[in-house]
C-alpha positions as CSV (number, residue, x, y, z in Angstrom):
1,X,0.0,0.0,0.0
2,X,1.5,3.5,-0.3
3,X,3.0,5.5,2.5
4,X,4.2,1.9,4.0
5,X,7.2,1.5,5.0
6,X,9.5,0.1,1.9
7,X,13.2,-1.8,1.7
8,X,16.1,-0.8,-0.4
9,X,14.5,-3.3,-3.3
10,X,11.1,-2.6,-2.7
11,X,11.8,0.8,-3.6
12,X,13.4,0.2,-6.3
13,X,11.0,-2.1,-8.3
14,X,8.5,0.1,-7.0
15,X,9.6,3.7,-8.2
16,X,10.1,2.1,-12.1
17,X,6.2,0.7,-11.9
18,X,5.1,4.5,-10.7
19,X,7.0,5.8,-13.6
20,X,5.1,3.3,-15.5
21,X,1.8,4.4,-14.1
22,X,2.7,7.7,-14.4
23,X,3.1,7.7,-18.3
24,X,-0.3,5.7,-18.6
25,X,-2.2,7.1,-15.9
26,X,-4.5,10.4,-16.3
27,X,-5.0,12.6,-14.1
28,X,-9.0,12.1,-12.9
29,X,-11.2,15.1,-14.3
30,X,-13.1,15.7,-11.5
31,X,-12.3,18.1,-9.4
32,X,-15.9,18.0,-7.2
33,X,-16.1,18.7,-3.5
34,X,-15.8,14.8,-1.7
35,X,-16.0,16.5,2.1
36,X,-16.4,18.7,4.7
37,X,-13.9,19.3,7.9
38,X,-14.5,21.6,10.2
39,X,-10.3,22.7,10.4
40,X,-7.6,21.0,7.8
41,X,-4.0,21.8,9.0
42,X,-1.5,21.7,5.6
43,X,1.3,20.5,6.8
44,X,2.8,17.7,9.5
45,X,6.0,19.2,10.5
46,X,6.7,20.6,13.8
47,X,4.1,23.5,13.8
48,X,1.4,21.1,12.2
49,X,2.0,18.5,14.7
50,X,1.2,20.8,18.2
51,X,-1.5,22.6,16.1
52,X,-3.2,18.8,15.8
53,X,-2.4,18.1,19.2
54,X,-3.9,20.7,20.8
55,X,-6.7,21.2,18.9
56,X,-7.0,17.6,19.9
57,X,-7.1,18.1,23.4
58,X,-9.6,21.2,23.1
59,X,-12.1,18.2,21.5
60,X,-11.7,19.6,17.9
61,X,-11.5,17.2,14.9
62,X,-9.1,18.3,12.4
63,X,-8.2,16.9,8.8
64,X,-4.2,17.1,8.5
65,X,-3.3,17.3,4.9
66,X,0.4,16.5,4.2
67,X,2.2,16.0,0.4
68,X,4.6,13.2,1.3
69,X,4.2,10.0,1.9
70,X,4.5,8.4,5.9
71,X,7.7,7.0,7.0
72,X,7.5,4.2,9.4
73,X,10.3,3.0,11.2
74,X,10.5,-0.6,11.4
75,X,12.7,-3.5,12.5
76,X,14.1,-4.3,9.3
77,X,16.1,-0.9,9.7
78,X,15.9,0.3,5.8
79,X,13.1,2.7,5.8
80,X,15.2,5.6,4.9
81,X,17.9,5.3,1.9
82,X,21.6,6.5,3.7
83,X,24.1,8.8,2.1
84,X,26.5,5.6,1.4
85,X,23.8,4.4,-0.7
86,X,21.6,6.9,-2.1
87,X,17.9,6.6,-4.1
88,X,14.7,8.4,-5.1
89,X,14.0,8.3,-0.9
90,X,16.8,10.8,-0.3
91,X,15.1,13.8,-3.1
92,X,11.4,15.2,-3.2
93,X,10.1,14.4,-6.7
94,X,13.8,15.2,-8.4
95,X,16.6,12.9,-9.7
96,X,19.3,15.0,-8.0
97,X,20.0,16.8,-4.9
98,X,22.7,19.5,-3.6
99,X,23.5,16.9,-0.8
100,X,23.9,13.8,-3.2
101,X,26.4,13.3,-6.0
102,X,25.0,11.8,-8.7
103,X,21.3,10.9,-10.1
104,X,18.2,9.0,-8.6
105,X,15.1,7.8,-9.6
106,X,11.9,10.6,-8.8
107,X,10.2,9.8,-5.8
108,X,8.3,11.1,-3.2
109,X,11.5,11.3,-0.7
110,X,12.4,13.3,2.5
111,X,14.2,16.7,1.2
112,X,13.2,18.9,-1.3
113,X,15.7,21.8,-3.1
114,X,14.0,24.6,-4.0
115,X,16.9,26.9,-6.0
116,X,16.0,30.2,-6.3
117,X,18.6,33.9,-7.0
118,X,21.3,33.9,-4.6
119,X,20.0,30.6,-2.2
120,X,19.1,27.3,-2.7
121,X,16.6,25.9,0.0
122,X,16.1,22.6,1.7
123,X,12.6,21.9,2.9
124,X,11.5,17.9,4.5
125,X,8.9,16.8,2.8
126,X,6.7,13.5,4.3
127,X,4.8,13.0,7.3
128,X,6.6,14.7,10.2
129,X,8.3,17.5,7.9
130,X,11.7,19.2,8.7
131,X,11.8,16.7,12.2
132,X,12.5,14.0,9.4
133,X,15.4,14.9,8.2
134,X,16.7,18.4,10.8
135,X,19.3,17.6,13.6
136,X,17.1,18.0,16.0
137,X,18.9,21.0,18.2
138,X,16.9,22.6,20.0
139,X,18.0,25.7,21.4
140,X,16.8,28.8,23.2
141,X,18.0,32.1,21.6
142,X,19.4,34.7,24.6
143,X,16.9,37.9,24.7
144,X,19.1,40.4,22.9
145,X,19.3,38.1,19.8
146,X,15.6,37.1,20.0
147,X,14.7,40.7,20.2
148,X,17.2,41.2,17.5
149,X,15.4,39.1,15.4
150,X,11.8,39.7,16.3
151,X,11.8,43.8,17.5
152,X,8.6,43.9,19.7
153,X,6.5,41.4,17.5
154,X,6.4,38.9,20.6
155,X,7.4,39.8,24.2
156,X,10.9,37.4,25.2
157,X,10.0,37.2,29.0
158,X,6.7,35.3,27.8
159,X,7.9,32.9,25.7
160,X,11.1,32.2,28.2
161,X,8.8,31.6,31.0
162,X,5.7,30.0,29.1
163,X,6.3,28.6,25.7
164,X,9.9,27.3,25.7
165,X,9.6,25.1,28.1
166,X,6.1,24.1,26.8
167,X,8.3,23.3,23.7
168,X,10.8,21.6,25.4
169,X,8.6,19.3,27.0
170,X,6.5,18.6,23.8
171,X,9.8,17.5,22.1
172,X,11.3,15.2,24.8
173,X,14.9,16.8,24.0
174,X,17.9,16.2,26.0
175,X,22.0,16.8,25.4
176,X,24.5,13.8,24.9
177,X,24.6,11.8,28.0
178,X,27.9,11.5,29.3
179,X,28.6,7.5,28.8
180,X,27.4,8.4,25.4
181,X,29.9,11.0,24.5
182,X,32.5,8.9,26.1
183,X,31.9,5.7,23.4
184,X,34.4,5.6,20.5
185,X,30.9,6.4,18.5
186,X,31.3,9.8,19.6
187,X,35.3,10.5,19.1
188,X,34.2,13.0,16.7
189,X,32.7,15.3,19.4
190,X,35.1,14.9,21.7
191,X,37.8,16.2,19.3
192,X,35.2,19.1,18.7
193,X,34.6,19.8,22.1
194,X,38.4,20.2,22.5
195,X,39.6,21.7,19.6
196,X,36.7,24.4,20.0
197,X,37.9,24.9,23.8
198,X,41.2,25.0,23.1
199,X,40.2,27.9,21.2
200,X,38.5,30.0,23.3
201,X,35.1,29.2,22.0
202,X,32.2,28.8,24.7
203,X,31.0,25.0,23.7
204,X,27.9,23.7,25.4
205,X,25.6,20.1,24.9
206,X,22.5,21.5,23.5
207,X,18.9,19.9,24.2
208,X,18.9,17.2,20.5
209,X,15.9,15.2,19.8
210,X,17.5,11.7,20.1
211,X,16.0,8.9,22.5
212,X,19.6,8.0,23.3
213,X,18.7,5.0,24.7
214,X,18.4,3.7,21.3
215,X,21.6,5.4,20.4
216,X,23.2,3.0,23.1
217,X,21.4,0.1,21.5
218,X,23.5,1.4,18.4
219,X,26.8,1.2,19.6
220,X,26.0,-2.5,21.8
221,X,24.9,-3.6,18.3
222,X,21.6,-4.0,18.6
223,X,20.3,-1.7,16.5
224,X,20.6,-0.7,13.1
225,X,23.8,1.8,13.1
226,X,22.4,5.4,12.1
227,X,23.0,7.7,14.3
228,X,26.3,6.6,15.0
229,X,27.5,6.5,11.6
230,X,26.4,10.2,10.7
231,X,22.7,9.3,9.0
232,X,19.9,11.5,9.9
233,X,19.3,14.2,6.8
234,X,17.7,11.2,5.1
235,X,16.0,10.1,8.0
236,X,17.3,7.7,11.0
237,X,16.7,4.0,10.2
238,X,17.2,3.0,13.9
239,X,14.4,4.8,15.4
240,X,16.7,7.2,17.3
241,X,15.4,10.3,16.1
242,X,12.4,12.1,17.9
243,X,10.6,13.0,15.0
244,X,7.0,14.5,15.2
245,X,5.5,11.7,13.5
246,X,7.1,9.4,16.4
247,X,5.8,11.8,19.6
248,X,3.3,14.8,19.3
249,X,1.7,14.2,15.9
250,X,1.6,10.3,17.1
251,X,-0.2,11.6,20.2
252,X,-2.5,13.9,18.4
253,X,-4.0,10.6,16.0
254,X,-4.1,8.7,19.1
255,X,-6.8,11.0,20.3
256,X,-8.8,9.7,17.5
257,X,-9.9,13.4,16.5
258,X,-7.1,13.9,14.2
259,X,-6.7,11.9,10.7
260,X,-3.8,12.4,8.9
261,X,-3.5,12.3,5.1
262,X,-0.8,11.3,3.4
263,X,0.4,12.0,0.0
264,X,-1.8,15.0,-0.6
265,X,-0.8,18.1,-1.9
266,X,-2.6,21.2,-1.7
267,X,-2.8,23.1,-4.6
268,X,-4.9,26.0,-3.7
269,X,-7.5,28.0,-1.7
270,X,-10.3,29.8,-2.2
271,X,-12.2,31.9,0.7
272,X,-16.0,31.2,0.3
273,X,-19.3,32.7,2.6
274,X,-18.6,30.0,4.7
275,X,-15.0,29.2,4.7
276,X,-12.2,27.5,2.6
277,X,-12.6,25.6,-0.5
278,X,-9.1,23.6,-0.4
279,X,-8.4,21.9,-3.8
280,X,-6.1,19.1,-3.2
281,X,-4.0,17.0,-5.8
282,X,-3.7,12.8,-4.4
283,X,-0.5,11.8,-5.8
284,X,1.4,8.1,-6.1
285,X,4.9,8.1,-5.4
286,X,6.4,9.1,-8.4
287,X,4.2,12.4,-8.1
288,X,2.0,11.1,-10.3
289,X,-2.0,12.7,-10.1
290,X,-4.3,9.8,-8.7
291,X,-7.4,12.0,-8.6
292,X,-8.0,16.0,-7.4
293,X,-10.8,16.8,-5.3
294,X,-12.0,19.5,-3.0
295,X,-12.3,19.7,1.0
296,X,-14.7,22.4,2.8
297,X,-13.0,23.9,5.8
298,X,-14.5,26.4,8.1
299,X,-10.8,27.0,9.5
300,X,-7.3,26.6,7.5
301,X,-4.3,26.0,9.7
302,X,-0.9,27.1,6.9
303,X,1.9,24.6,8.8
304,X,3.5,24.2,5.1
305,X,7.0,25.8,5.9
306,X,7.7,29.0,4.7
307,X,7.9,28.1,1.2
308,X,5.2,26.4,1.0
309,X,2.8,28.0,3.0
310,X,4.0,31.6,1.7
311,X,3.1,29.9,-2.1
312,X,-0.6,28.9,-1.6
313,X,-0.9,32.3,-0.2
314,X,0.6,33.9,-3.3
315,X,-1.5,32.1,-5.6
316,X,-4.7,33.0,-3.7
317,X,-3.3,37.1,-3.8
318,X,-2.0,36.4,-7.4
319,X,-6.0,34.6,-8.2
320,X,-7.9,36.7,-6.2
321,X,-9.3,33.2,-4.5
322,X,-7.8,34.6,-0.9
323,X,-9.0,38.4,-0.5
324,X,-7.2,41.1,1.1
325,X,-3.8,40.0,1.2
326,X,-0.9,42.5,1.2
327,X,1.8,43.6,-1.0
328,X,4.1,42.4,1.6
329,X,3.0,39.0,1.4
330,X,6.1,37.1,0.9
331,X,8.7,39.8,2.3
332,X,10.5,40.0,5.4
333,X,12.4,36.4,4.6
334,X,15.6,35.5,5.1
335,X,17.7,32.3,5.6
336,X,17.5,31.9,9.4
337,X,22.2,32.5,8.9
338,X,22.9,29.4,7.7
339,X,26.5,28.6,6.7
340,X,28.5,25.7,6.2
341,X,32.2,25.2,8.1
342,X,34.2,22.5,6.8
343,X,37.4,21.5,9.4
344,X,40.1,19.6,7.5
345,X,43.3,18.2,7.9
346,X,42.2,15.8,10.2
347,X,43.1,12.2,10.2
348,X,41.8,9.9,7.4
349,X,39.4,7.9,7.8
350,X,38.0,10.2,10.6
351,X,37.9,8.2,14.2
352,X,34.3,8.4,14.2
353,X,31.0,10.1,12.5
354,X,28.5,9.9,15.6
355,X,25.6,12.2,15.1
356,X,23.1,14.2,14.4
357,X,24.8,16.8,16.5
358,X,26.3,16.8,20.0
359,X,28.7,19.7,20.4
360,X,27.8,23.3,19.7
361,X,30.3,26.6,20.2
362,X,29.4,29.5,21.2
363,X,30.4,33.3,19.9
364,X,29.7,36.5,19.9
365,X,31.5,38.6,17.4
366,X,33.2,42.1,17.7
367,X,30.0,43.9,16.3
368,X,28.1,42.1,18.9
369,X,26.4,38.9,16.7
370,X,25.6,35.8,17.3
371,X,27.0,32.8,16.2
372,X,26.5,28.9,17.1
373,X,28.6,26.6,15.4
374,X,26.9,22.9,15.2
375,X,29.0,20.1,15.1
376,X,27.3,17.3,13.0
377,X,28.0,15.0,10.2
378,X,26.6,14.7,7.4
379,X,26.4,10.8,6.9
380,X,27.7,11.1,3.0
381,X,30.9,8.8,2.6
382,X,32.5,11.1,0.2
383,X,32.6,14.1,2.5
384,X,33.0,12.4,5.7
385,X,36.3,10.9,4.2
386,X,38.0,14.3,4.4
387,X,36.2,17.0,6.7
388,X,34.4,16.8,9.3
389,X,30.7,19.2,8.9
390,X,29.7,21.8,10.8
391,X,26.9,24.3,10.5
392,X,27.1,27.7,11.4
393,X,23.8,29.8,12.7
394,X,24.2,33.6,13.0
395,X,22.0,36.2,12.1
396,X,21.0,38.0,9.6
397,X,18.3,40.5,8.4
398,X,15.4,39.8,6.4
399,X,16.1,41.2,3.4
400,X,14.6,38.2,1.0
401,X,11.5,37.7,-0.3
402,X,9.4,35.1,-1.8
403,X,7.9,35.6,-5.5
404,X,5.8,33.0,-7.6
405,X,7.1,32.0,-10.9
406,X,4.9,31.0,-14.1
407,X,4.4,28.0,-12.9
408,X,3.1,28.6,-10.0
409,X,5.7,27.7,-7.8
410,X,7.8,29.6,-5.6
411,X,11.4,31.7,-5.8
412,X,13.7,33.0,-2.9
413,X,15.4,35.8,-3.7
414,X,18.5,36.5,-1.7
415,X,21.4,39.3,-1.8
416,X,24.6,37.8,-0.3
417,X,25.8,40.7,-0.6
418,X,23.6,43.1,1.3
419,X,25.8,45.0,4.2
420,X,23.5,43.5,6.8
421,X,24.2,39.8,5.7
422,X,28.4,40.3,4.9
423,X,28.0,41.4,8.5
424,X,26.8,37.9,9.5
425,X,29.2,36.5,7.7
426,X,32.2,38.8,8.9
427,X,30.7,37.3,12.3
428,X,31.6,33.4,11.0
429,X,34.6,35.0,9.7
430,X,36.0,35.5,12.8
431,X,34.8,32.5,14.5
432,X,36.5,30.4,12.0
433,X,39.6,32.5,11.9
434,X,40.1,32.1,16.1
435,X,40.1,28.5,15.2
436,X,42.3,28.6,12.5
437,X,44.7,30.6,14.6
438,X,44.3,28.4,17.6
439,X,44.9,24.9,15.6
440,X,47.6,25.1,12.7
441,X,47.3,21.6,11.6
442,X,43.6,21.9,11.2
443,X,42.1,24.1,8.2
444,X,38.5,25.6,8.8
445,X,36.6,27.0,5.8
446,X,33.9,29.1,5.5
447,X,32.1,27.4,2.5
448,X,29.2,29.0,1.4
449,X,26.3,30.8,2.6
450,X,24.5,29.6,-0.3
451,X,22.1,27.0,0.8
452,X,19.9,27.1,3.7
453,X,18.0,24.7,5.4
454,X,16.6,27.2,8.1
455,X,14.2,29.3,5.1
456,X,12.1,31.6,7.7
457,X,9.5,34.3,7.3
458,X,7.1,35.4,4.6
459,X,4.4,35.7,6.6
460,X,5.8,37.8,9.7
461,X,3.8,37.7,13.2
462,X,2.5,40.8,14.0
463,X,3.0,42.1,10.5
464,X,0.4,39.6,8.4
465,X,-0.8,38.2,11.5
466,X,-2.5,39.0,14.5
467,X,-1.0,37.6,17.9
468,X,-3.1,33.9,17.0
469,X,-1.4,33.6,13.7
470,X,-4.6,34.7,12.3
471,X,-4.2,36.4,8.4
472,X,-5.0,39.9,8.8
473,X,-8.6,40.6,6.7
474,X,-8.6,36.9,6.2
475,X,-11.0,35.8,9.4
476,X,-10.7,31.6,9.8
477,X,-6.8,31.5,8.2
478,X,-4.0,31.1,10.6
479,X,-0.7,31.2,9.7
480,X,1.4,28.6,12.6
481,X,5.2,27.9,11.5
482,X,8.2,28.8,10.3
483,X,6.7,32.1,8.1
484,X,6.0,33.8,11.0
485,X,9.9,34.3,11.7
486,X,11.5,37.4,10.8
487,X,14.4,36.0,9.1
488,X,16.1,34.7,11.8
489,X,15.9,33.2,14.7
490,X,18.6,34.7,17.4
491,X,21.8,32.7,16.1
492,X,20.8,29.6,16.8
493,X,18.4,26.7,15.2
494,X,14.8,27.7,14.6
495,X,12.8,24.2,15.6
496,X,12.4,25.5,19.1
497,X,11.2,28.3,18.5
498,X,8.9,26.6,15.8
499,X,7.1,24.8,18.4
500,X,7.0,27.5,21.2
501,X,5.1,30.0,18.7
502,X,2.5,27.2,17.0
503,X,2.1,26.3,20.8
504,X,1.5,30.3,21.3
505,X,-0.3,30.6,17.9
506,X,-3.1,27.9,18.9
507,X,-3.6,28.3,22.8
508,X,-4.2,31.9,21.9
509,X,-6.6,30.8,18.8
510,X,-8.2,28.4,21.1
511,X,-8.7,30.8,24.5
512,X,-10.1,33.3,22.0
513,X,-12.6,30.8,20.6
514,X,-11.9,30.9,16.7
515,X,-12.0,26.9,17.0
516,X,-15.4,26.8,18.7
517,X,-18.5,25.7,17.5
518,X,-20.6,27.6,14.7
519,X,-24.2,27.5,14.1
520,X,-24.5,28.1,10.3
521,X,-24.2,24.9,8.1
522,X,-21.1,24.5,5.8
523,X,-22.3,24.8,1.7
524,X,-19.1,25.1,-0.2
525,X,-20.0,23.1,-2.8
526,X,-22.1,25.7,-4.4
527,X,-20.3,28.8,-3.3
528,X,-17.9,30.9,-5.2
529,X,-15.3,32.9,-3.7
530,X,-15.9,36.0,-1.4
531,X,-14.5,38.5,-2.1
């Protein structure tokens, strides 16, 4: 059945009979309304997941639609393809990636690359989202960078006392345990941890989402090795990883008020009298159309991602389907300070390539910015061989912006060279350079500040949204994840503070009663749009 959970050779006979189907199938010409739901959330991801949850635990039944397919982790340890042997599981609906070498069959896999002027973009794609295939850190950003980030959008003190830790405890993260960090597994973040002291740099064990309990069960040899051998931006065969689909999103569908659809991509909304009219495209896993049908929604929860959820909304402005929607829709976007630190000269083969992340370091530059520098490999044989991978997160301002393109998809559009963003990466600059200085037999490099995995904003709190998430002009739309980030998110990772603002987003949405019962019946089968 699709969205099971497939081998290495199931895969493979299976992606050439899609592309079979595909060239045979066509697309079914109905397009007619098939049901109501009282609120669809687009998007399973880390947003989408406590959206569901709680909206669970308030009594409301919700409709989660999500494009890719359901990943399920299973004894046979080969539900995710690995960077030593890549395949169609690794790339969303695309034969090549900017994290693979080589070509593989289209399939519905875990990352797509969205290239647009200046960036390229990763996005997760499948049920669970970013959690898939992310590193699961989970860090707090100090108050001077949140507010650097977020101006007065959202009060610090508030989300410090209330919604991180809600976050925290939704999550179940904890830092490397110390027998764990002690293994030969994890030889590669002890030499981190060292080489990072030894030059002055602050290093702490960040809160990851790993059940390290399984990670022990990976180094006794008893479970599949992932973790330990670098895996997790494809996904984590071994069942390590906390991912959404394994803990909230798990709990929400365990309420039995939350269904979750897989495979089902949204392709666009229309307001009506009465609600939403969300057209939605069924696919098979070679992206294939199975059929296209509408759902009736009296309340739309965007959990898409900024990309995703920043291009339905373009389409409805661009259609005039969604009324009332700004010229700034789309603005105020940036690429949360991703870059990429490769350490070399380091002996070959590396001792060890123990993962997702473990060590993180700690600067503030000279102009007073932020920078965390995460420690992680990236599980692909050919890079491991030489360097070892880290990830820088600094900030920088929000001087993208989203645009749609004649197809109807969406572009980032990025100025490396803006002064505010060479300032984030003077910031790395110097960070690398007091490691340099500090270790002469190692070489650090600034790679590129090219590719992001951390796209945030679009559809800015405050700015689009009122203090629920809720589109401005646009009653019974909410906006809950990564678009409502201005840019950046305080030098460090943005999944925390992903779920402390959909946690925010929907307790507020819920106290205020937008999810509470209505009295007129839903008809969107014969409406057409308000405008």
């Amino acid at each position: 059945m699709v969205g099971k959970n497939v081998s290495r050779r199931v895969f493979l006979s299976a992606a050439g009979a899609s592309v079979l189907t595909a060239a045979l199938a066509r697309p079914a010409a109905s397009t007619s309304l098939v049901e109501d739901a009282d609120v669809v959330v687009i998007g399973s991801g880390y947003a989408g997941s406590v959206a569901a949850l709680r909206l669970s635990q308030a009594g409301v039944s919700t409709l989660v639609l999500e494009r890719g397919r359901r990943w399920e982790v299973t004894s046979a340890g080969d539900t995710f393809c690995t960077g030593a042997r890549p395949d169609g599981r690794a790339a969303w609906l695309s034969t090549s990636s900017p994290v693979l070498t080589g070509n593989v069959p289209r399939y519905t896999g875990v990352l797509q690359a969205v290239a647009g002027a200046g960036i390229v973009c990763l996005a997760g794609a499948g049920v669970g989202g970013g959690s898939l295939v992310n590193n699961g850190v989970m860090m707090q950003p100090e108050e001077a960078d949140f507010f650097r980030s977020f101006g007065e959008r959202v009060a610090y003190p508030e989300m410090a006392s209330t919604w991180y830790p809600r976050a925290r405890a939704l999550i179940g993260a904890s830092p490397i345990p110390d027998d764990v960090l002690a293994s030969t597994a994890y030889a590669n973040a002890r030499q981190a941890q060292s080489e990072l002291a030894g030059a002055g740099i602050e290093t702490i064990r960040p809160d990851i989402a790993v059940d390290w309990s399984v990670v022990r069960q990976e180094i006794a040899g008893k479970a599949v090795p992932s973790l330990i051998d670098g895996q997790s931006i494809f996904g984590v065969n071994s069942g390590a990883k906390l991912s959404v689909d394994r803990t909230i999103l798990a709990r929400a569908e365990a309420s039995g008020r939350v269904h979750v659809r897989e495979l089902s991509s949204v392709e666009a909304l229309h307001k009506t009298a009465t609600g939403f009219q969300i057209t939605v495209r069924q696919i098979d896993t070679a992206g294939a159309t199975v059929r296209e049908y509408k759902v009736g929604a009296r309340r739309v929860i965007l959990a898409a991602g900024s990309l995703n959820t920043t291009r339905l909304l373009l389409r409805g402005r661009a259609e005039g389907t969604i009324p009332h929607l700004p010229s700034t829709l789309g603005t105020t976007w940036g690429t949360g300070g991703d870059g990429i630190v490769l350490f070399g000269g380091l002996p070959r083969p590396q001792p060890a390539v123990g993962g997702p992340a473990h060590i993180v370091g700690r600067y503030r530059s000279t102009s007073g910015l932020p920078v965390s520098l995460l420690n992680f490999p990236l599980g692909v044989p050919i890079i491991d061989a030489f360097a070892r991978e880290s990830m820088a997160v600094g900030h920088v301002p929000p001087v993208g912006h989203l645009v749609r393109n004649w197809s109807g998809g969406v572009v980032p559009v990025w100025n490396p060279l803006d002064p505010g963003v060479r300032a984030g990466r003077h910031a790395m600059g110097e960070l690398v350079g007091k490691i340099d200085a500090a270790l002469p037999d190692r070489s650090a490099l600034l790679s590129s500040q090219l590719l992001t995995s951390h796209p945030l904003g679009g559809v800015v709190l405050s700015d689009l949204t009122d203090q629920a998430g809720q589109v401005r002009g646009v009653d019974g739309l909410f906006v809950m994840d990564s678009s409502l980030i201005p840019g950046a998110s305080g030098g460090v990772p943005p999944a925390l503070t992903v779920v402390a603002l959909a946690d925010r987003c929907v307790s507020t949405a819920l106290e205020h009663g937008h999810f509470g019962p209505v009295s007129a019946p839903l008809s969107v089968a014969t409406e057409g749009t308000q405008s």
